[in-house]
Each structure stands twice: as C-alpha cells, then as structure tokens.
C-alpha positions in Angstrom: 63.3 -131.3 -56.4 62.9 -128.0 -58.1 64.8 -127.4 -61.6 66.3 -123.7 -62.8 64.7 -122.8 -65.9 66.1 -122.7 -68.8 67.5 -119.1 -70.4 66.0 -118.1 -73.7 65.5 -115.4 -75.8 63.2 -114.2 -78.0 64.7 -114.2 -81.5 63.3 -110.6 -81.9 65.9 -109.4 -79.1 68.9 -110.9 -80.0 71.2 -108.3 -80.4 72.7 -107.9 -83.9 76.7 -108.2 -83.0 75.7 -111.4 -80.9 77.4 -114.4 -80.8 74.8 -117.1 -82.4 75.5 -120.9 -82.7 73.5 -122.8 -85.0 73.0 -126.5 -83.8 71.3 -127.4 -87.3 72.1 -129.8 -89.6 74.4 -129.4 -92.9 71.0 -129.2 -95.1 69.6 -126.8 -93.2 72.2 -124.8 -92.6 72.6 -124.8 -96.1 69.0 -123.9 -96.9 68.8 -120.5 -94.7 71.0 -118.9 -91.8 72.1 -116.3 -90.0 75.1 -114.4 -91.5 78.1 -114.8 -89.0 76.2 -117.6 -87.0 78.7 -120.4 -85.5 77.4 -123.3 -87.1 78.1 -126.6 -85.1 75.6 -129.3 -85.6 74.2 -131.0 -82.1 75.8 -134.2 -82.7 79.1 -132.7 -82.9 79.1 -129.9 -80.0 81.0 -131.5 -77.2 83.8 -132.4 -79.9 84.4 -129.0 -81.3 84.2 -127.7 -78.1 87.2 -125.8 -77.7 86.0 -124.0 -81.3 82.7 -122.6 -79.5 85.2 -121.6 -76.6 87.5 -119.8 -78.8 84.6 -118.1 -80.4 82.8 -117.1 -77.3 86.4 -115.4 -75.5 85.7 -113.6 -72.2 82.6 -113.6 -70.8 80.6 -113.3 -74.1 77.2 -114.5 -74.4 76.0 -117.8 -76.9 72.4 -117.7 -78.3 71.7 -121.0 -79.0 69.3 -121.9 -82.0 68.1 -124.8 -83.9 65.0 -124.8 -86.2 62.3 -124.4 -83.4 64.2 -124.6 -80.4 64.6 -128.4 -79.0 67.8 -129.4 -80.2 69.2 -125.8 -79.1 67.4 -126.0 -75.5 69.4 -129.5 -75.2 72.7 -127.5 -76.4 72.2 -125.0 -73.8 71.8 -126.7 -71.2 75.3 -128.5 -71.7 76.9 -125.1 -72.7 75.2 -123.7 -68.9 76.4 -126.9 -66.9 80.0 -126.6 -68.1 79.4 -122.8 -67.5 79.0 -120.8 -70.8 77.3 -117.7 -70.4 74.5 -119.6 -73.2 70.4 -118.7 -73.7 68.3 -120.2 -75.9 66.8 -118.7 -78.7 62.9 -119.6 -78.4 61.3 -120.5 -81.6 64.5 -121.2 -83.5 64.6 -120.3 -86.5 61.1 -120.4 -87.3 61.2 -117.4 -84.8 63.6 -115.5 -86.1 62.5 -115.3 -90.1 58.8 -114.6 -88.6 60.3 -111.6 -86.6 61.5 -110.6 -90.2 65.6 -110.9 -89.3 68.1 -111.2 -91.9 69.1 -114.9 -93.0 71.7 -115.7 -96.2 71.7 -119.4 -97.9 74.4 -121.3 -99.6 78.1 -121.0 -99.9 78.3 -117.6 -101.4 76.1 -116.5 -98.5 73.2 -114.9 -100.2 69.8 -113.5 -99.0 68.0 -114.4 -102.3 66.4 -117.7 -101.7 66.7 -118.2 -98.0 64.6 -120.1 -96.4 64.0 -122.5 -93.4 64.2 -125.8 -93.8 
C-alpha cells in the first residue's frame, strides 16, 4: 500500500496575502500569531467547519500551522480528504519566527512581546 505525502510548505514561502489557519490553542494563540491568521484550535475544526469554508471561498489555498507542525499535519490531512486545497506549514511556528516573519500577541494585536509559546 503506498500513501500520498503530505503537502507542506516551508514557512519562509508562504505568501503574505495567504490564507493561514492556526490549529493552536487559546494560550498560544494568545502568546504570538500571525496577524490575519484563522485561528481554530484542532479540537474544534470539524465543528466550525463551515467557518474555515467560508473563509477559504473558491479555490483558495489553507496553510495549516500549529507550533511545530503535528497537530497542523493531522488538520491537513482532514481539510485534503474532505478536499480543501490545504498544505502544511513545516516547522510551525517555530519555523515561521526563525524565518524572521511578522507575529502580533494579545487582543490589541501587538508585535511588541510576541513570542511562541
């Protein structure tokens, strides 16, 4: 039996107008993330569905990410199989602030003090 990788990314490439969901928890959302990210924590993905549906429109692509990239690997591979256009982002967000991208934290959505948690 031979399995289809999975799509990723590397967090460098993501393009800036992309659509990203973030699969992370409340706390680390809250801690550091991407401005304009989707945030849907795993556990609640297949029951906000039709919210990441609405957001993704025609034929748009989801970068999945998570902190290093299991929980969002997981995600993607639902969002393929009921046939989202979806790619992981490899290395999470451990990737993405090591590839020096822009991250805001807390409700007002500021850069100063973002961090990964």
């Amino acid at each position: 039996m031979h399995f289809a990788q999975l799509p990723q990314v590397e967090a460098a490439v993501v393009p800036a107008d992309g659509l990203l969901l973030d699969v992370r928890e409340d706390n680390e959302w809250a801690a550091g993330h991407v401005e304009g990210a989707l945030h849907i924590p795993m556990g609640q993905v297949v029951a906000r569905f039709d919210e990441l549906t609405a957001a993704v429109g025609e034929g748009r692509r989801v970068h999945v990410m998570c902190r290093v990239g299991g929980r969002s690997a997981q995600v993607t591979q639902y969002l393929v199989a009921q046939g989202l256009d979806a790619v992981n982002v490899d290395g999470g967000m451990l990737a993405w602030d090591a590839a020096g991208r822009p991250m805001v934290s807390g409700p007002d959505g500021t850069a100063e003090g973002a961090f990964v948690l």
